[in-house]
Structure formats: C-alpha cells, structure tokens
C-alpha positions as a Markdown table, in Angstrom:
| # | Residue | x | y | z |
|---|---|---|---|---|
| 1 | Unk | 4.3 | 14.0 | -4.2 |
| 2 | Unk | 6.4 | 11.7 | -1.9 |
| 3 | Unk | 5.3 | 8.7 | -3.3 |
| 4 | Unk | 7.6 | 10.1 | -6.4 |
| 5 | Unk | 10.4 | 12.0 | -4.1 |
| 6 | Unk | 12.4 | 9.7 | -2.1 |
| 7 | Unk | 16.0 | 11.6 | -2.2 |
| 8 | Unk | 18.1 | 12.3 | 1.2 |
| 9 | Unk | 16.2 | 10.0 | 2.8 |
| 10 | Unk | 16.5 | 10.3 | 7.0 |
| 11 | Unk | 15.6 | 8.6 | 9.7 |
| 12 | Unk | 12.0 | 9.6 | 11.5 |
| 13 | Unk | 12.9 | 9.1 | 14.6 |
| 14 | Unk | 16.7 | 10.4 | 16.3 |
| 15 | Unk | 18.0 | 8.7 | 19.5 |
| 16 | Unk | 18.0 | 11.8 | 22.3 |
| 17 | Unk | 17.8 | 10.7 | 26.0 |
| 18 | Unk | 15.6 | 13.0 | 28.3 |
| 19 | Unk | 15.6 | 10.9 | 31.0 |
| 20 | Unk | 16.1 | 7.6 | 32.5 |
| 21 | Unk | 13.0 | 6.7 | 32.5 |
| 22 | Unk | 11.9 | 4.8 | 29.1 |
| 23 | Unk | 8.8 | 6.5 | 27.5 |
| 24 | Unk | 6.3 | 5.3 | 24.5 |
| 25 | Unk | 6.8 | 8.1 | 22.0 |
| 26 | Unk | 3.2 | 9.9 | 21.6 |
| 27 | Unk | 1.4 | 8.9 | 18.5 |
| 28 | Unk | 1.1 | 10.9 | 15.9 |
| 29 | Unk | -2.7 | 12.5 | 14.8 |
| 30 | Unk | -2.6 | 10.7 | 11.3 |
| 31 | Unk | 0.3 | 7.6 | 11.7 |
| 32 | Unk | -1.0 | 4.4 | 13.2 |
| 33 | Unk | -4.8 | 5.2 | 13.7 |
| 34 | Unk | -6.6 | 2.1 | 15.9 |
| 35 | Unk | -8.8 | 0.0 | 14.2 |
| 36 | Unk | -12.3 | 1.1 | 15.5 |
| 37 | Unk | -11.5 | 4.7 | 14.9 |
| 38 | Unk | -14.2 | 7.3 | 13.1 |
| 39 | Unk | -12.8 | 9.1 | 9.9 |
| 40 | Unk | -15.1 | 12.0 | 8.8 |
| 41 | Unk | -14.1 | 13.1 | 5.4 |
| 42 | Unk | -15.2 | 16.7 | 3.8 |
| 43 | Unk | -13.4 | 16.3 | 0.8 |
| 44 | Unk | -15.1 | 16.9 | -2.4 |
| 45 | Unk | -15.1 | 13.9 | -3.8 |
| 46 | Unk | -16.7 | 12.6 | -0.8 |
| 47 | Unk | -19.3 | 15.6 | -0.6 |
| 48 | Unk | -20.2 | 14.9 | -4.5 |
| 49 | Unk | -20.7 | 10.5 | -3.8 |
| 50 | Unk | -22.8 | 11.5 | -0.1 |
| 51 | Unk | -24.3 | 14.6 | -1.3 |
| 52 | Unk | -23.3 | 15.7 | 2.3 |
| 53 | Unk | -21.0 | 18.1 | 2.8 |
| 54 | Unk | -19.0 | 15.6 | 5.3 |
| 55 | Unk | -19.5 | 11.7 | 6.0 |
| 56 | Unk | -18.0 | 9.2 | 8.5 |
| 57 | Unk | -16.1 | 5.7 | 8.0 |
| 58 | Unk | -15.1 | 3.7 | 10.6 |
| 59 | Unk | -11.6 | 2.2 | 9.8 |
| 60 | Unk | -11.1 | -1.7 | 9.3 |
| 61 | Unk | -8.4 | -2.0 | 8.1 |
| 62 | Unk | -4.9 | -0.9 | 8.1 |
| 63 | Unk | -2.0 | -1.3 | 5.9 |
| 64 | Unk | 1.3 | 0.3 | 6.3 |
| 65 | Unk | 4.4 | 0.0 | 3.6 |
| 66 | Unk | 8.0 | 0.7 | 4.8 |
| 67 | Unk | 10.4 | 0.4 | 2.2 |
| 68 | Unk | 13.5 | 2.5 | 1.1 |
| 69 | Unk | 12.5 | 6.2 | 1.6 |
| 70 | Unk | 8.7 | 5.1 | 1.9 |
| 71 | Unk | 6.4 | 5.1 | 5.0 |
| 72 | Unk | 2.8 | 5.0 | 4.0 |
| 73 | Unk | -0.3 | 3.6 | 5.7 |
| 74 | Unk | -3.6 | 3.2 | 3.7 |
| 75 | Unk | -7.0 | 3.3 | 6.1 |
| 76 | Unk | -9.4 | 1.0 | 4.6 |
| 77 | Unk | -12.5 | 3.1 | 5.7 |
| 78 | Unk | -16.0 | 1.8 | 5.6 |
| 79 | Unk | -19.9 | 2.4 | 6.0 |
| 80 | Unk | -22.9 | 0.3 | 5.7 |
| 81 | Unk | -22.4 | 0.8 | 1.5 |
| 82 | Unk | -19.3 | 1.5 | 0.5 |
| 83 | Unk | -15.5 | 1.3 | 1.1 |
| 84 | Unk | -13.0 | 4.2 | 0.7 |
| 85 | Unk | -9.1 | 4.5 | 1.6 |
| 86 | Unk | -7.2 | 7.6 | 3.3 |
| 87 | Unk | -3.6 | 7.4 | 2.6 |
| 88 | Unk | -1.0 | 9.0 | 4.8 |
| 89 | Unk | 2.8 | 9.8 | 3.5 |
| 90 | Unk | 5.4 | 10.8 | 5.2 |
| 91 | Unk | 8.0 | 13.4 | 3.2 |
| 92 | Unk | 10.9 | 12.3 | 2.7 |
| 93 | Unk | 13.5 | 14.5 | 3.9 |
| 94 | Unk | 11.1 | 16.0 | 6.4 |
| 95 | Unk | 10.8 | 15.2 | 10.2 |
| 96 | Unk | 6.9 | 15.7 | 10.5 |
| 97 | Unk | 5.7 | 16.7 | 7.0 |
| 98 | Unk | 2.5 | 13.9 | 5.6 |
| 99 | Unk | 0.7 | 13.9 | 2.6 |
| 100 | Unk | -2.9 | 13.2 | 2.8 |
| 101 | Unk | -4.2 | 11.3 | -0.5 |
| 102 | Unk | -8.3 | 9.5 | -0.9 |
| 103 | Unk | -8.2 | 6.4 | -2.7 |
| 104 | Unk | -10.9 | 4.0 | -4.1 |
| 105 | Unk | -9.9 | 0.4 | -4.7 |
| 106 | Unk | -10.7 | 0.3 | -8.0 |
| 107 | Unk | -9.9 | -3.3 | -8.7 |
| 108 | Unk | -8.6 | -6.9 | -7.8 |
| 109 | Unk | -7.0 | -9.5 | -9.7 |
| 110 | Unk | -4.7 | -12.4 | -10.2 |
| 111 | Unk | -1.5 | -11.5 | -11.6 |
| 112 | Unk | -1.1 | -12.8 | -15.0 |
| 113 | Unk | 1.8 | -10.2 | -17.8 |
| 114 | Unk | 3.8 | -8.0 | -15.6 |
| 115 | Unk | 2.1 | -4.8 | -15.5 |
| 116 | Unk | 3.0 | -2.3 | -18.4 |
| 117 | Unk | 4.5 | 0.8 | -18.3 |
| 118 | Unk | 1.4 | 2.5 | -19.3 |
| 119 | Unk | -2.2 | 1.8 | -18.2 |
| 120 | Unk | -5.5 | 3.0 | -19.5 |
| 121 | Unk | -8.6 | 3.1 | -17.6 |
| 122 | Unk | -11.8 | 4.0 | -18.4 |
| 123 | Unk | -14.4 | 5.6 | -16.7 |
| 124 | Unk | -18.4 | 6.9 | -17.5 |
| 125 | Unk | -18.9 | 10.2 | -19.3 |
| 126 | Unk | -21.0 | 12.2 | -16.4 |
| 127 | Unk | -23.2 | 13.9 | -19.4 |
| 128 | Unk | -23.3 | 11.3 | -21.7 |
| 129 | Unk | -23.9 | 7.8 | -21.1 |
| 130 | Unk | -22.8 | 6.6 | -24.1 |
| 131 | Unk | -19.4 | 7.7 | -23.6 |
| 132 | Unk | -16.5 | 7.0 | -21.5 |
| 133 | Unk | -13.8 | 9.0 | -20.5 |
| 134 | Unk | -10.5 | 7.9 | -21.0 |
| 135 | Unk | -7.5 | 8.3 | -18.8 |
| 136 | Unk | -3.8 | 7.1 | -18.9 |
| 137 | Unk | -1.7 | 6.7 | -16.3 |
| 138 | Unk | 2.4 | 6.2 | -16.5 |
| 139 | Unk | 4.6 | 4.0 | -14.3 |
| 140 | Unk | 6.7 | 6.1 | -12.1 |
| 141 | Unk | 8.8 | 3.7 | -9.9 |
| 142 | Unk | 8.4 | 0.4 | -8.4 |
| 143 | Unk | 9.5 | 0.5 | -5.0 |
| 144 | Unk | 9.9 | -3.0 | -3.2 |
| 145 | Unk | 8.3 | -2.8 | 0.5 |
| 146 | Unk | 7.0 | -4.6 | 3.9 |
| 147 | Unk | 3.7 | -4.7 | 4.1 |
| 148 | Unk | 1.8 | -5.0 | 7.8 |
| 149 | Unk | -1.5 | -5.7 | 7.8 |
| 150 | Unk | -3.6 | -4.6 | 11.1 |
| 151 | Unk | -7.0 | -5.8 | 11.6 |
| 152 | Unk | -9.4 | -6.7 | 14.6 |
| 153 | Unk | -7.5 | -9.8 | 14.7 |
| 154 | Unk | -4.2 | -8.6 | 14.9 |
| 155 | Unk | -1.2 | -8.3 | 12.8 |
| 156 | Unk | -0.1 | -10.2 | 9.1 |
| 157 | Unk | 3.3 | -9.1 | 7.3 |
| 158 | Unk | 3.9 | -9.7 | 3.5 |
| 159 | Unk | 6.4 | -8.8 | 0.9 |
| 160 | Unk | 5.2 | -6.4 | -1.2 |
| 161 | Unk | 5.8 | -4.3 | -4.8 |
| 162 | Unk | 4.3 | -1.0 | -5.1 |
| 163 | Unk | 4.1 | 0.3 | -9.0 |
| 164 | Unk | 3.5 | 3.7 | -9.0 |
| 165 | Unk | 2.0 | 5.5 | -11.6 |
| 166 | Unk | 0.6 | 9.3 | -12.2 |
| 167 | Unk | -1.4 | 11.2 | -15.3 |
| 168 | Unk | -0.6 | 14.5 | -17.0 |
| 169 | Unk | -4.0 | 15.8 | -14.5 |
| 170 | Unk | -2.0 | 14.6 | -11.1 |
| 171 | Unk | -4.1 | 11.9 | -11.0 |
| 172 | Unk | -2.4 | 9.0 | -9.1 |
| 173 | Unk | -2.7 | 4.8 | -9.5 |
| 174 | Unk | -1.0 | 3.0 | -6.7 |
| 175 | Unk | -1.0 | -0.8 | -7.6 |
| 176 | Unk | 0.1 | -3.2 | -4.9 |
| 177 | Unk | 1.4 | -6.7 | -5.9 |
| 178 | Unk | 1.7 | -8.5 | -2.8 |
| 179 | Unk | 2.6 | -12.9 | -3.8 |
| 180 | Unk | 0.4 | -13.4 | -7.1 |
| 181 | Unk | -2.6 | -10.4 | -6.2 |
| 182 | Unk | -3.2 | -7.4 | -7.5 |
| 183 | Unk | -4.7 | -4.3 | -5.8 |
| 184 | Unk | -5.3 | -1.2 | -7.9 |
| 185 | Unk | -5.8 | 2.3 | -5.7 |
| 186 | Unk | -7.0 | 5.3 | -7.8 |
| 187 | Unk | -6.9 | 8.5 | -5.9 |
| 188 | Unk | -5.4 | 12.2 | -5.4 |
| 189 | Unk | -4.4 | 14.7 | -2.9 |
| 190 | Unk | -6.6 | 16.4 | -0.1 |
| 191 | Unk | -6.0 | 18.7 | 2.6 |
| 192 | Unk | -5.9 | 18.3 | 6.3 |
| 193 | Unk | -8.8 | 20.1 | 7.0 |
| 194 | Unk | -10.9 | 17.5 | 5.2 |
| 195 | Unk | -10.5 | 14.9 | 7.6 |
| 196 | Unk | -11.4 | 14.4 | 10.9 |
| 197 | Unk | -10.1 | 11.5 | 13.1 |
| 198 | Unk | -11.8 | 10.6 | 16.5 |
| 199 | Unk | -9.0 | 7.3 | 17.7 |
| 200 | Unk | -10.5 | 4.5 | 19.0 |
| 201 | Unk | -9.6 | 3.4 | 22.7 |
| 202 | Unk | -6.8 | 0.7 | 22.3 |
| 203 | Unk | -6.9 | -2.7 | 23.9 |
| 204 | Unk | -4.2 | -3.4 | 25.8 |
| 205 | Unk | -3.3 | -6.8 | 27.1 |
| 206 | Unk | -1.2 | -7.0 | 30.7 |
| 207 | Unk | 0.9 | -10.2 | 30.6 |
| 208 | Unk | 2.0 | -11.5 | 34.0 |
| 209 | Unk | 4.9 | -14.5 | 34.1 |
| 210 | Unk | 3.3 | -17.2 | 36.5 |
C-alpha cells in the first residue's frame, strides 16, 4: 500500500512549457474534490451498514497530508446519520497511480503515553453478543506531515504526525496526531468502481485593485 511504500520518491508534477500562455492544470477525478460534492459509495462495507447496494455522502470536509513521499487527502463524507471517510493516495513512484481506501473515525482523544507500537482494538462478535472480536494492529512508520484543512469556510494548516499501522488481515489504522489530539481512522482498500464522484460547482471570487 503506499501509505507503507514511499521509495524513489518523484515529483507529481514536471515543468514542460506548451505555450506561452499560463494554464490551471485540470483537476484530477479523485485529488482535490470541492466541498459540496456527492460521493456515492458501492463498496461492501457500505452495501452491508445501508442495506443498499450504493448510498450517497455529501463531502464536508477535506483534509490533505503532504509529507516526504506522502500525498493523501481524506473526504470526511456525510449523511443525515452517519459520517464515513474516502481516502485518496497517490503511489509513490508513479505519475497518476491512487489508492482508494474507506475509513471510519473510530475515535478521538487527548493525547496522554505516546502511542505504542502495538494497538488492540476490539470490536462486537456479529453472532454472539457476548463476545468481541479482537484485532491487533502494528506500527508501521510515523511519517511527519502538513496538514490543510478545507471546509465551507475556507482553509486551516497544522503540523501533523501520522502513525501508521496494519494487521496480519490488511487491515489498516491511520492515527493522526495533530498539537495534543488524537484521531484514529480504521479502514481498508476498495476499488474505483465503488465510488462515484459528481464535483460541486466551485466559487470563485474575482478581485479587482480599486
């Protein structure tokens, strides 16, 4: 997975002149989505929660992590009920290659220890509800980031850690430490064809010097 790959590292974007006329590059489908945008997600973790076999999130807000061979944003996607995140990774050592994750934020907290190298969650038994299933993840890497914040009003950037962690199932943890909080993501992989994106119409602002 790229959050664990981050060798050879190269530059997204190459200087090349077309023409003399500046141009915006086009945005990609998944990097950068406007607040506002519709998500639909088919996944089956989705289709099992919703029962449907696709639901729709509008997106609320966006947080995107650059650090040293990392690019990631995670959509914080929402309904009337609940809250889910998409995350978007670029490859490293790719020019257009992303890996598409689903997260839940499973929890917020103060920090108080550092966090461990090992972390055991535990979750309901789905036949027996007496029991719970445990699961343990392992730290991978910390990787030090910026972290931009997007919502409807406007940008907020932060220093940020990401600790990194996996299970023997490819189950992944993402836990962001960003001044003295906590953010736990649980997630895994989908695939592309279990999302759908319809962008949001930007609002631009034209300035004029008086």
């Amino acid at each position: 997975m790229a959050l664990f790959g981050r060798k050879n590292v190269k530059s997204l974007f190459g200087k090349r002149k077309t023409d003399d006329t500046p141009k915006k590059p086009q945005r990609h489908e998944l990097v950068d989505i406007p607040i506002n945008s519709m998500i639909e997600l088919s996944d089956i973790t989705t289709y099992e929660e919703t029962g449907d076999t696709s639901h729709t999130y509008k997106l609320a807000t966006r947080k995107k992590y650059v650090g040293e061979g990392l690019h990631r944003y995670m959509y914080h996607i929402q309904d009337v009920e609940t809250e889910v995140v998409l995350g978007i990774d670029h490859v490293a050592g790719t020019k257009e290659d992303y890996e598409i994750s689903r997260w839940i934020v499973d929890n917020e907290e103060e920090l108080g220890e550092p966090l461990p190298d090992e972390i055991t969650l535990y979750y309901p038994h789905p036949d027996n509800e007496d029991e719970e299933i445990e699961v343990v993840y392992e730290r991978q890497e910390i990787v030090p980031a910026t972290l931009t914040v997007t919502t409807e009003q406007g940008d907020e950037e932060f220093s940020a850690e990401l600790h990194e962690y996996t299970t023997d199932g490819d189950e992944f943890m993402s836990v962001e430490l960003c001044g003295d909080w906590l953010t736990f993501y649980v997630g895994g992989l989908i695939t592309r064809s279990d999302i759908e994106i319809y962008p949001a119409m930007e609002v631009t602002e034209n300035r004029k010097s008086q």
